[in-house]
C-alpha positions in Angstrom: 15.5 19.4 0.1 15.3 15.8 -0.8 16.4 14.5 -4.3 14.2 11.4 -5.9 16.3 8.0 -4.2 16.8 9.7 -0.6 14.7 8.2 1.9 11.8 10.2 2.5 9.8 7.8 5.7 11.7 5.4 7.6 10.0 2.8 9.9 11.9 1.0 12.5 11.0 -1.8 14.2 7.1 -0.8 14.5 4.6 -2.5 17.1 1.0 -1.4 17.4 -1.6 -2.8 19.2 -5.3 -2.6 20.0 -7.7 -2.9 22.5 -10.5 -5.6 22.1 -13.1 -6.3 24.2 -10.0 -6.6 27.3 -7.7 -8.1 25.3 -4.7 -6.4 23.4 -4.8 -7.7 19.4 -1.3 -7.5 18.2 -2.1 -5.6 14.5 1.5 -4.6 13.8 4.4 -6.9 15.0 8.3 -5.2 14.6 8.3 -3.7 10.9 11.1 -2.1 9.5 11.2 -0.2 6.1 12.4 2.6 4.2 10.4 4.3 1.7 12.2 6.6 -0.7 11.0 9.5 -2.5 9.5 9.4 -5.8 9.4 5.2 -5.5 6.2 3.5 -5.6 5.8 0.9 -3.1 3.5 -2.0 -3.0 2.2 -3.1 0.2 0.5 -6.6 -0.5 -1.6 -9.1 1.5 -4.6 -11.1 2.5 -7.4 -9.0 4.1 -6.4 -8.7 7.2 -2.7 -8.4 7.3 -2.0 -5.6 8.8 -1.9 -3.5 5.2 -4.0 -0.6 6.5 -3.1 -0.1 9.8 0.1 0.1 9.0 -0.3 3.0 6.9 -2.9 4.6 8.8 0.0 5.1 11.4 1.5 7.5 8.8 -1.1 10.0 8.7 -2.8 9.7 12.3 -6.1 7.8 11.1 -5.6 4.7 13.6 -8.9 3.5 15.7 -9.0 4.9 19.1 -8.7 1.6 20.6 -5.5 1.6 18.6 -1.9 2.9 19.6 2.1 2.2 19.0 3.2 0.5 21.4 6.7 1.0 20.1 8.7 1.9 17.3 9.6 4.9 15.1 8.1 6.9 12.1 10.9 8.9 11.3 9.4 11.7 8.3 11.8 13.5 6.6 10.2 15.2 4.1 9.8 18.4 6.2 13.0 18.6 6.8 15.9 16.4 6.0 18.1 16.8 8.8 15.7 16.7 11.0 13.4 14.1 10.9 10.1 14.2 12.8 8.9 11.1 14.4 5.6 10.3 14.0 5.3 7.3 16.2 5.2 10.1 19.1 2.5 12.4 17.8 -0.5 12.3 19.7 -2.8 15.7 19.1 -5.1 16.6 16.3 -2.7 19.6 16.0 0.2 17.9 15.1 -1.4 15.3 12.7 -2.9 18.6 10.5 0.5 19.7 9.6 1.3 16.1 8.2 -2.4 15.0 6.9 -3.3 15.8 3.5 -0.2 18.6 3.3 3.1 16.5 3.4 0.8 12.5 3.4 -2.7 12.0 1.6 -4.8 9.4 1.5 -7.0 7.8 -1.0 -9.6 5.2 0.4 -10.8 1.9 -0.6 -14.8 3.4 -1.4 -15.1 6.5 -2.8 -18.9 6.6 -2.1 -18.0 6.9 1.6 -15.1 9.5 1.4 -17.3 12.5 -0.3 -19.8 14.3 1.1 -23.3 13.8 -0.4 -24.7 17.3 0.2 -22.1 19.2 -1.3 -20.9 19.2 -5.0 -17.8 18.3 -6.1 -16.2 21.7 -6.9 -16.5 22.6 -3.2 -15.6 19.5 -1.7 -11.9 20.0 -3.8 -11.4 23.9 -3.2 -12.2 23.0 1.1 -9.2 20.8 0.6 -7.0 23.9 -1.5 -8.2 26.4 1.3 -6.8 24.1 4.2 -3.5 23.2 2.9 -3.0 25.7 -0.2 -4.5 28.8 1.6 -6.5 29.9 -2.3 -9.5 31.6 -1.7 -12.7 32.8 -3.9 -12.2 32.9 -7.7 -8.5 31.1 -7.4 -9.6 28.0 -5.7 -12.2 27.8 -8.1 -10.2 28.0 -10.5 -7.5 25.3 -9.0 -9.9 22.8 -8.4 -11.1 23.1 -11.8 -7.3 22.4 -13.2 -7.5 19.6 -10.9 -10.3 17.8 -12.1 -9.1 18.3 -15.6 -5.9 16.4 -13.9 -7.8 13.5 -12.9 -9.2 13.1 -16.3 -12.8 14.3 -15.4 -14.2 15.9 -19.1 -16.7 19.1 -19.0 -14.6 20.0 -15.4 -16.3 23.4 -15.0 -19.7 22.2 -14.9 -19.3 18.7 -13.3 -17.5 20.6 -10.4 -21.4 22.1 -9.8 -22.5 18.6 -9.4 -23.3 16.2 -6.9 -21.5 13.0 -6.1 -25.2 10.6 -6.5 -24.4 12.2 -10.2 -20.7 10.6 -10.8 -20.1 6.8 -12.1 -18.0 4.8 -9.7 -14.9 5.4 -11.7 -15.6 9.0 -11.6 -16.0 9.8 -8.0 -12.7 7.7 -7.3 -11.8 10.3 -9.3 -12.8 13.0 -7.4 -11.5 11.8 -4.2 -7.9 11.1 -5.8 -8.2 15.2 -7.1 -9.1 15.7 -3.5 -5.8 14.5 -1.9 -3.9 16.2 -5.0 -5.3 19.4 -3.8 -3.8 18.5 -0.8 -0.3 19.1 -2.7 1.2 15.9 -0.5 4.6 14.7 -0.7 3.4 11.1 -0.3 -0.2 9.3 -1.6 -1.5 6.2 0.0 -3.8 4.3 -2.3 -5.5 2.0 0.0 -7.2 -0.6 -2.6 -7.8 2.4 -4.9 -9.8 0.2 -7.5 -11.9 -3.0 -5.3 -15.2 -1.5 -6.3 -14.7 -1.2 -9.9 -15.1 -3.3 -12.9 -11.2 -4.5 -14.7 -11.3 -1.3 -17.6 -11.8 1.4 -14.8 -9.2 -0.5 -12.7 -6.7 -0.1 -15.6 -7.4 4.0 -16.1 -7.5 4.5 -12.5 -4.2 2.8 -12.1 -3.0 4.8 -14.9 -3.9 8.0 -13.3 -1.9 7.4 -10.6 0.8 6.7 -12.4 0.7 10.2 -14.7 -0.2 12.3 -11.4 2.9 10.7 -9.6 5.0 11.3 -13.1 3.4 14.8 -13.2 3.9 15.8 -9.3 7.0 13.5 -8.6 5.0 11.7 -5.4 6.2 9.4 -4.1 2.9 6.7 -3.7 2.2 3.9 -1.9 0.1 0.4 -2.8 -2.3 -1.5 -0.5 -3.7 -4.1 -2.4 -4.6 -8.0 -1.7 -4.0 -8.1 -5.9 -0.3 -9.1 -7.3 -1.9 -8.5 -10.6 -3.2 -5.0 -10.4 0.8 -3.8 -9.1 2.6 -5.7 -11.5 3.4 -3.0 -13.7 2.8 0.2 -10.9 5.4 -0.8 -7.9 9.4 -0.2 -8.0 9.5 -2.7 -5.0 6.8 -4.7 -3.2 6.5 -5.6 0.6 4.3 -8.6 1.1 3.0 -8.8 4.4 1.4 -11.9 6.5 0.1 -11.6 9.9 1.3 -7.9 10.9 4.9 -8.9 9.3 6.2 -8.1 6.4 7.7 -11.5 5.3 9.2 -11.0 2.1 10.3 -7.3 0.0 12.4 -6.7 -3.3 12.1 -5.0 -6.3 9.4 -6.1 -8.6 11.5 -8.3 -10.5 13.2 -9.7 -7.6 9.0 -10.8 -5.9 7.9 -11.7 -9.6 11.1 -13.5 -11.3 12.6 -14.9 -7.8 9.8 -15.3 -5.0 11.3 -17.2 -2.0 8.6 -16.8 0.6 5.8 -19.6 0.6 3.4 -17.3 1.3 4.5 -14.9 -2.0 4.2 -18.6 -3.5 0.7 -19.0 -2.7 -0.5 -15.4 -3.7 1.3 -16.0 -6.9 -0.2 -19.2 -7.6 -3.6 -17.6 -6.6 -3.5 -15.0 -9.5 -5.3 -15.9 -12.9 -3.7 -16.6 -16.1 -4.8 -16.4 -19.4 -2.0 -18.4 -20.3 -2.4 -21.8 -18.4 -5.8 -24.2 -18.4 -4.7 -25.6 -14.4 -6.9 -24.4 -11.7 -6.4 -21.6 -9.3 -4.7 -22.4 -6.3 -6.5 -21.2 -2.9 -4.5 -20.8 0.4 -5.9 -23.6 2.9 -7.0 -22.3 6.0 -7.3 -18.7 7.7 -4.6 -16.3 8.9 -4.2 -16.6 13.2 -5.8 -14.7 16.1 -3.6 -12.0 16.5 -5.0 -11.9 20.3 -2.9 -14.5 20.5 0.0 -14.8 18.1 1.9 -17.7 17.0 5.3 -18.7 18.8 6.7 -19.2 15.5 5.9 -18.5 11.9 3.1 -17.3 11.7 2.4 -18.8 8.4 3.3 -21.9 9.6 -0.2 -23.5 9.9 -1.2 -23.0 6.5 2.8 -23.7 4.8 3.1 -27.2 3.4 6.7 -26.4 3.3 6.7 -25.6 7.0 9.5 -27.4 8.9 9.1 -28.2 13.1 11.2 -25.1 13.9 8.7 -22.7 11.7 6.3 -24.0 15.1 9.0 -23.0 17.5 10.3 -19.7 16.3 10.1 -16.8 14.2 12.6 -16.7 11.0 14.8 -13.6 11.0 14.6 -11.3 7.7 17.3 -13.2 5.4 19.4 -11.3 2.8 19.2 -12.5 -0.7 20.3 -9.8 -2.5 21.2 -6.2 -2.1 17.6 -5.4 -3.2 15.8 -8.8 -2.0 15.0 -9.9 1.3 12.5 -12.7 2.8 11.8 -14.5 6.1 11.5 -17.9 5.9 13.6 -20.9 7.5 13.7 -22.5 4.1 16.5 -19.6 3.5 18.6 -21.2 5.9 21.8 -22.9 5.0 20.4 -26.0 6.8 17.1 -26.0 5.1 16.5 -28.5 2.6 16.2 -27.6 -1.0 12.5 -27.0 -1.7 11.5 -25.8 -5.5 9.3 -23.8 -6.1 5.6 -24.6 -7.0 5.6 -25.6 -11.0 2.6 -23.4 -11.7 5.0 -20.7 -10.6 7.8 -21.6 -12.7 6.0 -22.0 -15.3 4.8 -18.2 -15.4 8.2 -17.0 -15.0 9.0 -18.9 -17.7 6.5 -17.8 -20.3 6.7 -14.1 -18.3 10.7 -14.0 -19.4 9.6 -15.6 -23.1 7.3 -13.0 -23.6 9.8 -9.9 -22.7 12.4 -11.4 -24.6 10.0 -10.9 -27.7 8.9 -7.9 -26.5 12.4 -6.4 -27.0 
């Protein structure tokens, strides 16, 4: 049995690729990361960086024109010793012992996820029948409980309604009691709170928070938004381009950035606190059909150096907990600061939890 720290998913060196229109576009390109049980783990990134498909590969939901094309998935919350690797599962069989049961998902629009001609009571208690085996008047009663969970008030008779009859906020409620009937060792919130307006973002977030405190899940983050994990994610993975350029600990991608592209989606974040504009990130990630000899980054850094054109940066170590790939790491690079609108924050950031204490 696994203890909260041991590492529950490991991937190694991931590559996945699809088929488009006769060309092969290079989605996922050599990721590595361990994910350990009861952490939360921010994966964040422009649209279009790889953020979904990479944790689609988890629970078998990839496009058919999709596939790894090397790499492992090692799972070891079925059994510790014996990891399975899920890199290698092809059939609809295997995937049903993983999906929902030991890895749910919870997607970006509820509205699309629930069924419209069925209510919401049996939409939960299909899910406890699949992977809880509860039946009749116990399933009922289960995915009553489980609405209560989710904070849904008057459960027993909104579980006879209808999801046209459910706010916004509501139904991604439903459909986060749908993956917790699931009873999964690991939840994927794939941009859990786009559609909704800042106050449901907060309660939503919060949710997920007391269900992971509750259950001991371990969860995972895919958000474009620093903001919204700022207070949710024990580490953050930032990825660019089917990489993941830069990871740490919250503090460590908060209080000690050192990728340019962490730069620019800190800079890009609003603050109350400062009257200078938002920065935007000049021009558009690359055609993964055809990937970038070096950096991917590279076109759109104004820190980029000639080699960021001729070569990918390795991961370098900055800490125990804090890693990054970008040549300005190197102990040839020139000294570059980071942007002031950055420092700044940090600054008033460390102020304010010094008075906080």
């Amino acid at each position: 049995m696994l203890n909260n720290g041991d590492v529950i998913l490991s991937v190694k060196d991931l590559h996945v690729k699809f088929s488009l229109r006769g060309k092969v576009l290079n989605a996922i390109r050599g990721i590595s990361l361990d994910l350990y049980k009861g952490e939360s783990l921010a994966i964040v990134g422009e649209s279009g960086s790889g953020k979904s498909v990479f944790t689609k590969n988890f629970i078998g939901l990839l496009d058919k024109n999709g596939w790894v094309d090397s790499g492992q998935i090692l799972y070891y919350g079925m059994d510790a010793q014996n990891p399975v690797d899920l890199a290698k599962y092809k059939k609809e069989e295997e995937w049903q012992k993983i999906r929902g049961k030991e890895v749910a998902m919870v997607m970006q629009d509820p509205m699309t996820s629930l069924n419209p001609l069925k209510t919401i009571g049996w939409q939960i208690e299909e899910a406890l029948k699949l992977h809880q085996g509860l039946h009749g008047e116990a399933a009922v009663k289960k995915a009553i409980e489980i609405l209560q969970d989710v904070g849904i008030p008057e459960a027993e008779r909104r579980a006879k309604q209808y999801p046209h009859e459910f706010s916004g906020g509501m139904r991604q409620r439903v459909v986060i009691a749908i993956a917790m009937a699931c009873n999964p060792q690991i939840l994927i919130c794939d941009e859990p709170t786009t559609a909704l307006d800042v106050t449901i973002q907060a309660q939503i977030l919060q949710l997920i928070r007391n269900l992971k405190d509750k259950y001991g899940l371990t969860t995972i983050y895919i958000t474009h938004d620093l903001g919204v994990v700022a207070n949710m994610a024990d580490r953050i993975a930032v990825m660019y381009a089917g990489k993941i350029v830069e990871y740490g600990t919250s503090e460590d991608i908060f209080y000690s950035p050192a990728h340019p592209y962490t730069w620019a989606l800190l800079s890009s974040v609003p603050d109350l606190d400062t009257k200078e504009k938002l920065v935007s990130i000049p021009g558009t990630p690359p055609n993964m059909i055809y990937p970038p000899k070096g950096d991917a980054f590279a076109e759109r850094n104004v820190y980029a150096m000639e080699i960021d054109f001729e070569e990918q940066p390795p991961m370098f170590r900055i800490s125990d907990t804090h890693y990054a790939a970008t040549w300005l790491l190197h102990p040839d690079a020139p000294k570059v600061e980071m942007p002031a609108v950055i420092t700044e924050r940090i600054a008033r950031m460390k102020k304010k939890a010094g008075g906080d204490e």
